[in-house]
N, C-alpha and C positions, 0 to 999 in steps of 0.2 A: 605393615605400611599400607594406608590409605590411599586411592586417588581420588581427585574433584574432579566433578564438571558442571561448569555452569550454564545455564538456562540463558538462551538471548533471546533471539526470534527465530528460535528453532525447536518449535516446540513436537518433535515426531522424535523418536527412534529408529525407524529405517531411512537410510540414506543423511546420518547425521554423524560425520566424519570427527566431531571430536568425543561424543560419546561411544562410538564404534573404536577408535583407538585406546580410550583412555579402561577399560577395558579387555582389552587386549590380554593384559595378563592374570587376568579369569580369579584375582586375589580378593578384592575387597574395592568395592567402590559408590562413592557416594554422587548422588544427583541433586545439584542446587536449585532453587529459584529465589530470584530476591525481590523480595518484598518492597513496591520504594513509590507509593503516592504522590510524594512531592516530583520523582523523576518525572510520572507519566505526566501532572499534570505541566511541568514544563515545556515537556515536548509536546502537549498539549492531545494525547493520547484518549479517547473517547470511552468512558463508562463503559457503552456495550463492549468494545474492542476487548478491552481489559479484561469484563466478566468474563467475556468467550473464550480468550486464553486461561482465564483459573478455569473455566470447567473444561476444557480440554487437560489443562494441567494434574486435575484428581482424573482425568482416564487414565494420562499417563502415569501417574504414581502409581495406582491399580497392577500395572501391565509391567512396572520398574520390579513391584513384590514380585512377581513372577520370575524375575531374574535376579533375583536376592540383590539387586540396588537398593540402597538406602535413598529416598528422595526428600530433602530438609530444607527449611525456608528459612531466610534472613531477614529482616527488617533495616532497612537505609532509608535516611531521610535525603534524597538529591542525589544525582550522580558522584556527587563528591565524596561522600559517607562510602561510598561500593566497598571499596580496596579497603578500607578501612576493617569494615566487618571481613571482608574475605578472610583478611590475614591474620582476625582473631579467632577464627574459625580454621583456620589450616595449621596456628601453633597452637591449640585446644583440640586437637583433635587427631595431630600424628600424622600428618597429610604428609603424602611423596610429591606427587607431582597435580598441578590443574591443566586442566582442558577446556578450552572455548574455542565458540566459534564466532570469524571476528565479526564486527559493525564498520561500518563505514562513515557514520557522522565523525565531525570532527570530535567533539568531548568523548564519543566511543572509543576513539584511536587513539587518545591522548590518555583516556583512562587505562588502556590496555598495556601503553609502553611502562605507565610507572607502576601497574601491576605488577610486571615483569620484573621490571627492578627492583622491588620490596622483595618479590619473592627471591629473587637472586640474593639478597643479605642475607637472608635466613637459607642458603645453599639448596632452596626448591626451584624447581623449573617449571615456566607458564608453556604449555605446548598450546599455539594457535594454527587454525585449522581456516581454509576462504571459505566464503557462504557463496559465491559466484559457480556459473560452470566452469567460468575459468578464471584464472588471475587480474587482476584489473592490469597489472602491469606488462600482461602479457598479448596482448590486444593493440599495436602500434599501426601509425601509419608509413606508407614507404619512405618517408623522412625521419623516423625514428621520434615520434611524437604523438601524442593523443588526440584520439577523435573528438570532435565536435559536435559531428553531424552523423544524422543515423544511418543514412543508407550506406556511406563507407562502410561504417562501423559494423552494422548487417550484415555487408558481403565479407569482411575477416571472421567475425563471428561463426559465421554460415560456412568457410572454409577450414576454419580447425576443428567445425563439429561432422566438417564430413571427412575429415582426413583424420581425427583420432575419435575412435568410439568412445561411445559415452557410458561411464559406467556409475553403477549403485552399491551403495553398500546395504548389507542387510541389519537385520535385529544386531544389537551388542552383545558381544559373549555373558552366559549368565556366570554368576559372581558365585565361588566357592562357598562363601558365606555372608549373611548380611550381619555388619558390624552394629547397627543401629535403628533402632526405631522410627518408622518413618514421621514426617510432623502431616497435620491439619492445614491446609490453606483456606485461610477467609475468605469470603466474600467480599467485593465492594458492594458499596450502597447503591442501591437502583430504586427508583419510583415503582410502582404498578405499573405504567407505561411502557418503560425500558423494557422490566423484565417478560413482559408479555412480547415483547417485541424479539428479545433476546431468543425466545421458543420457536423462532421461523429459522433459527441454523443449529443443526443439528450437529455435537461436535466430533471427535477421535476422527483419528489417524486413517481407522481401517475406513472409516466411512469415507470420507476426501480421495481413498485409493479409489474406492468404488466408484464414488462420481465421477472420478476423471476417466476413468475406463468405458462409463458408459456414454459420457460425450465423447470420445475417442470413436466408441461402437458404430453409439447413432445419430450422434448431433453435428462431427466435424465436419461433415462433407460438404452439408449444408451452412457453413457459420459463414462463409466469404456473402452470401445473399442474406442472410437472416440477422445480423449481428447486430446491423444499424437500425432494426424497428424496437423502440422500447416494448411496443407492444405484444410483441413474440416471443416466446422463451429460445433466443437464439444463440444465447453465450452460453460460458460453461458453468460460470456462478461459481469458480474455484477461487476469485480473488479473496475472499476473507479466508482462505486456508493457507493461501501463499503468503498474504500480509503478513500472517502472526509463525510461519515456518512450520504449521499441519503438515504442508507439502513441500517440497522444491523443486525451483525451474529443470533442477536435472529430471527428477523424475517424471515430469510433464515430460520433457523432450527423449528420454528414455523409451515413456512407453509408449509416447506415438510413434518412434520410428520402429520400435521393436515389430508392430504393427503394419505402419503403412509406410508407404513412401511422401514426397512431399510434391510428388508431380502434382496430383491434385492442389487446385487453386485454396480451396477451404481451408489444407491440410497448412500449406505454404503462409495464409492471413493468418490462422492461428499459431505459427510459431514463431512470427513473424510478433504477434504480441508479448509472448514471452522473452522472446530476446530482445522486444522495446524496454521490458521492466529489469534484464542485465544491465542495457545502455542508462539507464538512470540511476542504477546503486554506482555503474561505473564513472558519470558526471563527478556524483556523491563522491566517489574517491578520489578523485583528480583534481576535482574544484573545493577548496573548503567553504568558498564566500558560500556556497549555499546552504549548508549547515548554520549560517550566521545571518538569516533573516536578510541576504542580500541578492539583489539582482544576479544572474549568471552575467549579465554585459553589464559592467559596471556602472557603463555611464546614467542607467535608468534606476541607478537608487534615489535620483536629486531630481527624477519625474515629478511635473505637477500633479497631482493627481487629487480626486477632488475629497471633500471630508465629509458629504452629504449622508451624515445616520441617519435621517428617514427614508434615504434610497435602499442603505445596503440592509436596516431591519426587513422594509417591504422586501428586498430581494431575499432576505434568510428565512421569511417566514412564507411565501408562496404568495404577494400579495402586489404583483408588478405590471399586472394586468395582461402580462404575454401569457396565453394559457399554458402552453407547451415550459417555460421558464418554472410558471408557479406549481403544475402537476411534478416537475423536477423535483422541484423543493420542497414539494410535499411529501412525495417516494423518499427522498433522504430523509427530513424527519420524522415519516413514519416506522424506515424498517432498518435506517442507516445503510442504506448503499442506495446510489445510482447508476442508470446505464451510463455506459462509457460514452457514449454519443451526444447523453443529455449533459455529462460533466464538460464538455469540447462549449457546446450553446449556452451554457448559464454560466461557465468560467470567463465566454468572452460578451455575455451582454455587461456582466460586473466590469467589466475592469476595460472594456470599448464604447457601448453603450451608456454606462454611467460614469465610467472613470473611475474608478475606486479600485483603489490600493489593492491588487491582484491576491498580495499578503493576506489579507484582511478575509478574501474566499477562499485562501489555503488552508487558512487558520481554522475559518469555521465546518470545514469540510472535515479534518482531523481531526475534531472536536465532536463530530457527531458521526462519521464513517466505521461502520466494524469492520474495513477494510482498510482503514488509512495507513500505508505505506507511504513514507516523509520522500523516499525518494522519487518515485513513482507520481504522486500527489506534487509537490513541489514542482518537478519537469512539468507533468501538467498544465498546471496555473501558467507557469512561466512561457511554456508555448502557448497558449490562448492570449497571453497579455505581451507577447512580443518582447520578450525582456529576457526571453532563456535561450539554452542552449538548441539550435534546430527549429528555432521559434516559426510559428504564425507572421509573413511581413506585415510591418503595424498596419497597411493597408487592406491585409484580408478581414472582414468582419462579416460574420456571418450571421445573416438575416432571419433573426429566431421565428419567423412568418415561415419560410419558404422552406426553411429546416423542416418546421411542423409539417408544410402539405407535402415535404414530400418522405418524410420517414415516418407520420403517424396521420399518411391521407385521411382516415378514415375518421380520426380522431380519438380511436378507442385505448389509447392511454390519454391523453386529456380527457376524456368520461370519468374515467375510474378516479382520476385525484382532485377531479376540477368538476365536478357533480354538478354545481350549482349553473353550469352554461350548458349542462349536456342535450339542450332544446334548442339553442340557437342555429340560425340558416349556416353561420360559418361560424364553427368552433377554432379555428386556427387564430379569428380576430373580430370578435363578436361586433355591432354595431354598437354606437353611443348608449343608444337608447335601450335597447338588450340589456346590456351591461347596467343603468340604470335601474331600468325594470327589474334585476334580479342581485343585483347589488354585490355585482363583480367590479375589483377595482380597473377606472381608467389605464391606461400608460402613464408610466411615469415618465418618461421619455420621446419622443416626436422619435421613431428610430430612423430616419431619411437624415432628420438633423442631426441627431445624438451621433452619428455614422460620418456624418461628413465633419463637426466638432472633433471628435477623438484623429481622425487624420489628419484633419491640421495641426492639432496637439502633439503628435508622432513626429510630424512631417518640420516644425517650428521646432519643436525641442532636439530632432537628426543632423541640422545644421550645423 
């Protein structure tokens, strides 16, 4: 007798609690991933994202031979097809029991219970395992109800991780014998561009332990002052490993504390972001509307909001005339990631400044991020556009000018993505004639008016 496990967004072996069980009995056991184009392009999952999980994937097949795992691919067309292949593959093949670790979208959840049940007809058992540090259901507030809002939800967070330690699991037992041959995973299709782009992150398991160890070492102290200049290497650059499950929040939170304390202020801002990206898988479990292309506050799905595609192309392609906006938008389309500071300023000039359908820059963000995390990315948007949970009030808009002077004074990331102004007196908001003369785009937007427009639009439709 066989067991399964299947591949989600956990793509490590250390500290991955349903491959570390399913194992357990050291007999025979196989490692899935499913194959399934049509899912990612629904969920609207981004080429590089994708590639960088297969080549992680063949390290990890590599490393499964080591532990006489057998690691074998499926082919599903749509989330729908999943369970289908699974369960022709688990009565073709002599399967005991599967193991996953769960998702939290809604078609995740909903595909999981009737996995359970198919396999229940056929007298096999689904053993599901949380991908959180802790339960989503076990995070209440003194009324016995769920959070909304982060700082509550912080400080319960913050209380069960200091009153029950946090622990890891290691490698998974190596397997008596390998029952099967392992299979090839393909490649997606990438341009020249991609894949050259694709060579700036470097992937495996053991590497993402390293990096996190050595912003731990030598970069956490300093991240509460460093974090906010694009210009500075002052984050950890672990999101595209935690996105795709290289890493998890436990063992970020693991080996900082093993480490230090969290007196330090750096130490406290950065866990302090990790347990922001628990609070948004845990939205993701509580709230389904947001799995469904819908506002967290209901009443802002019936927002007016405007339909201008010559806005939101200039804005996707770097060409808005806010230097800071369009150097953003260039760094994402060049390397697929942005800083976290510039995604806050270009989330809320879309969708305050222009008005445009906040969706619309969720969309395109996951579409071209190697880091796009739906829940993470969705909170997001929705806090920049005032429509989510913990939101931005529709009144804060913030001033992509005064952003620029004062988190890239000097200008030196606007130089590097935005070349063509790197001469002008003020780089933050070149003059007419500058702009002109070198043939950088105007404003699309008057942002005194565009600013005071979107309030009233908040403020008229609050009523």
């Amino acid at each position: 007798m066989t067991n399964l496990f299947i591949f989600n967004t956990d793509l490590r072996l250390r500290d991955n609690p349903a491959l570390f069980y399913a194992a357990e009995n050291g007999k025979s056991l196989v490692a899935m991933f499913i194959y399934n184009p049509k899912k990612w392009e629904s969920h609207n999952e981004s080429d590089l994202k994708i590639a960088f999980q297969i080549d992680n994937l063949r390290n990890i097949s590599k490393r499964l031979a080591e532990l006489n795992i057998s690691f074998k691919v499926i082919h599903a067309k749509g989330i729908g097809e999943e369970n289908k292949k699974i369960i022709e593959y688990v009565k073709n093949n002599n399967i005991n029991e599967v193991f996953i670790n769960k998702e939290y979208g809604i078609n995740e959840i909903n595909r999981d219970l009737n996995l359970e049940k198919e396999l229940e007809n056929l007298n096999k058992k689904l053993n599901s395992f949380d991908s959180s540090v802790f339960l989503p259901d076990s995070i209440k507030t003194q009324s016995d109800t769920f959070f909304k809002v982060f700082t509550p939800f912080s400080r319960a967070f913050r209380s069960k991780l200091f009153t029950k330690k946090i622990e890891v699991l290691d490698l998974p037992k190596k397997q008596k014998n390998k029952t099967q041959e392992s299979d090839e995973i393909e490649n997606i299709s990438l341009n020249a561009e991609r894949k050259k782009t694709l060579e700036l992150y470097r992937v495996g398991e053991e590497y993402a332990l390293d990096k996190l160890d050595k912003f731990i070492d030598h970069k956490i102290h300093s991240y509460k002052e460093k974090r906010d200049y694009p210009a500075i290497d002052g984050t950890s650059s672990l999101s595209p490993y935690l996105s795709s499950g290289v890493l998890s929040s436990r063992q970020c939170l693991f080996r900082v504390f093993e480490k230090l304390s969290e007196e330090e202020e750096g130490i406290k801002t950065w866990v302090n972001e990790i347990i922001w990206r628990e609070f948004y898988k845990y939205i993701l479990f509580h709230n389904p509307r947001v799995s469904k292309n819908l506002s967290f506050t209901e009443k802002y799905d019936e927002f007016p909001w405007s339909d201008n595609q010559d806005h939101f192309t200039a804005w996707s392609k770097g060409k808005t005339g806010v230097p800071i906006i369009d150097a953003a938008m260039r760094q994402l389309n060049s390397t697929g990631w942005m800083h976290n500071r510039l995604r806050m300023i270009v989330a809320m000039y879309l969708s305050k400044n222009l008005l445009i359908d906040w969706r619309k820059g969720e969309k395109y963000f996951m579409q071209n991020l190697i880091d796009g995390d739906f829940a993470s990315n969705n909170g997001g948007w929705q806090w920049s556009a005032s429509t989510g949970v913990d939101a931005a009030p529709y009144f804060r808009i913030f001033n992509p000018i005064t952003q620029s002077e004062k988190f890239d004074k000097r200008g030196d990331f606007i130089k590097k993505w935005v070349p063509e102004i790197s001469s002008v007196k003020n780089i933050h908001n070149p003059s007419t004639d500058e702009r002109n003369d070198l043939g950088y785009s105007n404003h699309l937007v008057d942002l005194k008016e565009s600013r005071k427009k979107a309030i009233e639009a908040f403020s008229n439709f609050s009523k």
